[in-house]
C-alpha positions, 0 to 999 in steps of 0.5 A: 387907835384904840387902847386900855389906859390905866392909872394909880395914884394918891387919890385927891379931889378931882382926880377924874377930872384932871384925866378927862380934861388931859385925855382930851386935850390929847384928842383921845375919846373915852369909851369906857372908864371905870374907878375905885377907891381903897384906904390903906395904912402903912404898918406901924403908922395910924394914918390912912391913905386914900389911893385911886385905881382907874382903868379905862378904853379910850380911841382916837380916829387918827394912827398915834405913838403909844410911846409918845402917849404914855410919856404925855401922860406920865408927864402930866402927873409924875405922881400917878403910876401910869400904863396905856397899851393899843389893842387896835392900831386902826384909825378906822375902828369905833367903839360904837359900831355894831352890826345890827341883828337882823330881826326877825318878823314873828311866825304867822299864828293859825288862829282859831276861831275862838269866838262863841256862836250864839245858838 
C-alpha cells in the first residue's frame, strides 16, 4: 500500500516526532515527508497561533484498510485535522525501486596524431 498522509494542528513542540514514532508503530515506512509552520492571529485578538501543515508518502509491504488507518490516526490525536488516502493498494511497490538507465559506453574518438615530429 502506498498512500499521501497529510495533517494540520496546533504545532507544539515534538509534533514530528509524535507522527513518526505512531506512523511506526502502524508499520508504515516514510518515503517522503515535508512540514511547514505558519502564525496566524485571529481578527481582534493580539495572540498569535503557531499551526503546523504537514504532508507526506508513507508504504507498507502488506494490503491495509485505508479506513482502519486514518481512524488510528485520528484517534491518536483528536486534536490534529487528519487525511491519509492510497495511491497503490499493492503490497509489492517500493518507493525505491527504479529501473536502472541503461549507460551507455562513450563513442570511439578518431584520434589524430597530434604529437609534433621533431625534424
Amino acid at each position: 500500500m502506498v498512500g499521501v498522509v497529510s495533517l494540520q494542528g496546533l504545532d507544539t513542540p515534538g509534533v514530528l516526532e509524535k507522527l513518526c514514532d505512531e506512523l511506526a508503530r502502524m508499520n508504515l515506512d516514510i518515503t517522503a515527508l515535508s512540514a511547514n509552520q505558519a502564525v496566524f492571529t485571529r481578527p481582534g485578538s493580539p495572540d498569535e497561533e503557531k499551526r503546523f501543515t504537514i504532508t507526506g508518502m508513507v508504504r507498507a509491504f502488506a494490503p491495509r484498510d485505508i479506513a482502519a488507518l486514518r481512524s488510528e490516526l485520528e484517534a491518536f490525536e483528536p486534536s490534529w485535522r487528519v487525511g491519509i488516502h492510497e495511491l497503490d493498494p499493492s503490497p509489492n511497490f517500493s518507493a525505491f525501486t527504479t529501473r536502472t538507465p541503461q549507460i551507455r559506453p562513450p563513442p570511439k574518438l578518431n584520434r589524430r596524431n597530434t604529437t609534433k615530429s621533431s625534424s
